[in-house]
N, CA, C and O of each residue as an XYZ file, in Angstrom:
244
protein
N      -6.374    -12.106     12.492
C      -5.968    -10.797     12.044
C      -4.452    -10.799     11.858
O      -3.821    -11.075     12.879
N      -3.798    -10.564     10.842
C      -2.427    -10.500     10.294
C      -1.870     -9.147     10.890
O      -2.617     -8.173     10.797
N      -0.869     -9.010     11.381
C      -0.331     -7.571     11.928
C       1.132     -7.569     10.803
O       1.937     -8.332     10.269
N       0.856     -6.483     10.895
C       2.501     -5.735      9.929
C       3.116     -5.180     11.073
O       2.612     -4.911     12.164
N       4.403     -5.032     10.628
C       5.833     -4.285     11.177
C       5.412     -2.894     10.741
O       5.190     -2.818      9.533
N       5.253     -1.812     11.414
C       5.534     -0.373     11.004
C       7.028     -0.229     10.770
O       7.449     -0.056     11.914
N       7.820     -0.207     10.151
C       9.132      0.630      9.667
C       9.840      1.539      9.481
O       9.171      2.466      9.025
N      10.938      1.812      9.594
C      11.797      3.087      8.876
C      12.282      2.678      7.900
O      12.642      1.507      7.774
N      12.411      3.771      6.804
C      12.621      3.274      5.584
C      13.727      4.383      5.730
O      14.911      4.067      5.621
N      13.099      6.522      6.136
C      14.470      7.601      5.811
C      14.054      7.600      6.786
O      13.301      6.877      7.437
N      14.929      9.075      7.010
C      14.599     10.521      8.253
C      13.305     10.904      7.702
O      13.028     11.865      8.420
N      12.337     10.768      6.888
C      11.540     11.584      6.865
C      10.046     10.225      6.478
O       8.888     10.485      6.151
N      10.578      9.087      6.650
C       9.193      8.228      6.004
C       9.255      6.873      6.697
O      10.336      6.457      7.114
N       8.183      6.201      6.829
C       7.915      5.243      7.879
C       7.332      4.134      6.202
O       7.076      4.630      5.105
N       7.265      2.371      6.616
C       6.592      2.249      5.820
C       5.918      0.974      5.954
O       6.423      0.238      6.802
N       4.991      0.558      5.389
C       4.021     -1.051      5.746
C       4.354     -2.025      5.146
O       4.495     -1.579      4.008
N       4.550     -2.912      5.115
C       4.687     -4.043      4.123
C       3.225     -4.657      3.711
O       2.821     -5.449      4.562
N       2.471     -4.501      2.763
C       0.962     -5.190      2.375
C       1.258     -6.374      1.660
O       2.071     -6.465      0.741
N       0.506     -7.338      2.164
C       0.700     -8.397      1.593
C       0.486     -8.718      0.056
O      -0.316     -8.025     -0.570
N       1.133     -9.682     -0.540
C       1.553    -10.045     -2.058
C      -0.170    -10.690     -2.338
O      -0.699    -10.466     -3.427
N      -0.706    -11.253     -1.562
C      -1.577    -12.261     -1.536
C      -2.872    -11.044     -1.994
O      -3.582    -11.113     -2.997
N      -2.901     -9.979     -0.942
C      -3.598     -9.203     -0.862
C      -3.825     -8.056     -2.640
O      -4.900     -7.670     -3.100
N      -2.620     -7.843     -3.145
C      -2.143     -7.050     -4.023
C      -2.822     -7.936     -5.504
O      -3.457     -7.587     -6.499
N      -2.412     -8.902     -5.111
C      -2.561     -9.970     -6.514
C      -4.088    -10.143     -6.411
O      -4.533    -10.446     -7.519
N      -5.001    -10.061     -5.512
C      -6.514    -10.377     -5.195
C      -6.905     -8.515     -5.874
O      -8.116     -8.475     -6.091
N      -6.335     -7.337     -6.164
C      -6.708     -6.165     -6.304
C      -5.745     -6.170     -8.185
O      -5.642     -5.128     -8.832
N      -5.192     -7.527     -8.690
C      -4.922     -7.295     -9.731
C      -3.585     -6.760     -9.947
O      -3.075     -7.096    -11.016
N      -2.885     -5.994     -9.171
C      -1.786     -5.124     -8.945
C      -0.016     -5.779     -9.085
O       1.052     -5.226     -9.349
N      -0.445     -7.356     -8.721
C       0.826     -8.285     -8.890
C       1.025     -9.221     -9.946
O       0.562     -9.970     -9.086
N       1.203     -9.795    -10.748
C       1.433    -10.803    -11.962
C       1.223    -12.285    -11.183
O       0.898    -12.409    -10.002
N       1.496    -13.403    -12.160
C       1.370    -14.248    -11.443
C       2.696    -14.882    -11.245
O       2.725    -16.087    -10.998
N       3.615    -14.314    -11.314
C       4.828    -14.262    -10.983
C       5.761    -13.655     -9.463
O       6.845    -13.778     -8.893
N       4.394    -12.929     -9.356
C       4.679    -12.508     -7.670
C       5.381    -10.869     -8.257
O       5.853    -10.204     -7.334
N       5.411    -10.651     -8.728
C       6.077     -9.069     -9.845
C       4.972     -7.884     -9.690
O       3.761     -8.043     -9.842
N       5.600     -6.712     -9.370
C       4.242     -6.086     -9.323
C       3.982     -5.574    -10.636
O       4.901     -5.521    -11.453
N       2.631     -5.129    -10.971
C       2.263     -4.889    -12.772
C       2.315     -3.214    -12.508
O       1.544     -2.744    -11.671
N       3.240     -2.335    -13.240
C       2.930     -1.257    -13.485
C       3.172     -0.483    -12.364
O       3.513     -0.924    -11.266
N       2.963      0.855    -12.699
C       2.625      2.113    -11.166
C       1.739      2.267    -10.769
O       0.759      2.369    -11.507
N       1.643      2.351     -9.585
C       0.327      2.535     -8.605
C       0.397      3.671     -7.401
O       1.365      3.789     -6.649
N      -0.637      4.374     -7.358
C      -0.144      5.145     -6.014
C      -1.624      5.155     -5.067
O      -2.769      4.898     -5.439
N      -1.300      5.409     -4.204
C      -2.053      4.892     -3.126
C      -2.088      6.711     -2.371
O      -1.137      7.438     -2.082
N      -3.906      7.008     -2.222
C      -4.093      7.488     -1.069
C      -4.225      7.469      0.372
O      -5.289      7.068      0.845
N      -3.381      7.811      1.060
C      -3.660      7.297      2.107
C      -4.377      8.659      3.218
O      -4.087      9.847      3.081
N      -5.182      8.199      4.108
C      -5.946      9.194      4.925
C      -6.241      8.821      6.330
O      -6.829      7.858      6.821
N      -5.490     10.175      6.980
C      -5.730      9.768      8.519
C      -7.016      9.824      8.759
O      -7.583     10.780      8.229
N      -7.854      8.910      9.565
C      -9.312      9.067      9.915
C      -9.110      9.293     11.371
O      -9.668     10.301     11.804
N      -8.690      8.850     11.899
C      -8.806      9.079     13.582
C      -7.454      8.260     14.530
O      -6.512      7.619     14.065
N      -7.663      8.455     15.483
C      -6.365      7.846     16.400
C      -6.005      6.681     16.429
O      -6.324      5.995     17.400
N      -5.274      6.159     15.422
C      -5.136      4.592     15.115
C      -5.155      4.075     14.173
O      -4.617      3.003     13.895
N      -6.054      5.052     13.233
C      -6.857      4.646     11.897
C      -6.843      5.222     10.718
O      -7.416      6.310     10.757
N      -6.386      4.919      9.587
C      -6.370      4.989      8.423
C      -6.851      4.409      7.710
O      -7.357      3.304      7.904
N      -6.799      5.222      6.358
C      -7.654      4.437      5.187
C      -6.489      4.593      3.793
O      -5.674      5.494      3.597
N      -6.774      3.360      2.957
C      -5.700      3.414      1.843
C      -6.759      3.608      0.663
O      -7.809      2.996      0.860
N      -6.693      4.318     -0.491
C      -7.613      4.409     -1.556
C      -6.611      4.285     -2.721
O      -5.849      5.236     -2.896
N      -6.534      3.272     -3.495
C      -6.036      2.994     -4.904
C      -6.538      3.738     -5.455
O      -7.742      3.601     -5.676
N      -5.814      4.892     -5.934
C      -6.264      5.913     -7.212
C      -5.698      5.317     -8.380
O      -4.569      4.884     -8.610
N      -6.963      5.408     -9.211
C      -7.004      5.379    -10.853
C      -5.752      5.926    -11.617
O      -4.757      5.388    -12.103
N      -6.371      7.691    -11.491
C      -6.221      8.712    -12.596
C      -5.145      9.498    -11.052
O      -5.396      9.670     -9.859
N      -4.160      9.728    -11.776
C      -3.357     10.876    -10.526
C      -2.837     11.942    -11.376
O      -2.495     11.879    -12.557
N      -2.837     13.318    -10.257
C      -2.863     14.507    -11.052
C      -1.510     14.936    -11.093
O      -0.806     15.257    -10.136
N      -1.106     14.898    -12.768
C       0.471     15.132    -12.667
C       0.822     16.808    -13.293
O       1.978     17.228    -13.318
């Protein structure tokens, strides 16, 4: 099991580092290691510990 660093990034936001390996297996990185395009990510607290990340498609602008 691979563990990440939780982070500070401001005063107001924390953040993960996801792996390149992982990103490029979901299409999201080039084969240049570059990421392709914008992406935004749902993320959802499920319970004490636990979250879930959902790659949205279509986002409502």
């Amino acid at each position: 099991m691979a563990l990440n660093k939780i982070r500070e990034l401001d005063s107001d936001s924390v953040g993960i580092t996801l792996p390149k390996d992982d990103m490029r297996v979901e299409g999201l990185i080039d084969e240049n290691g570059e990421l392709k395009g914008d992406h935004h990510v749902h993320i959802r607290h499920v319970d004490d510990g636990e979250w879930t990340l959902e790659l949205m498609d279509d986002i409502m602008r």
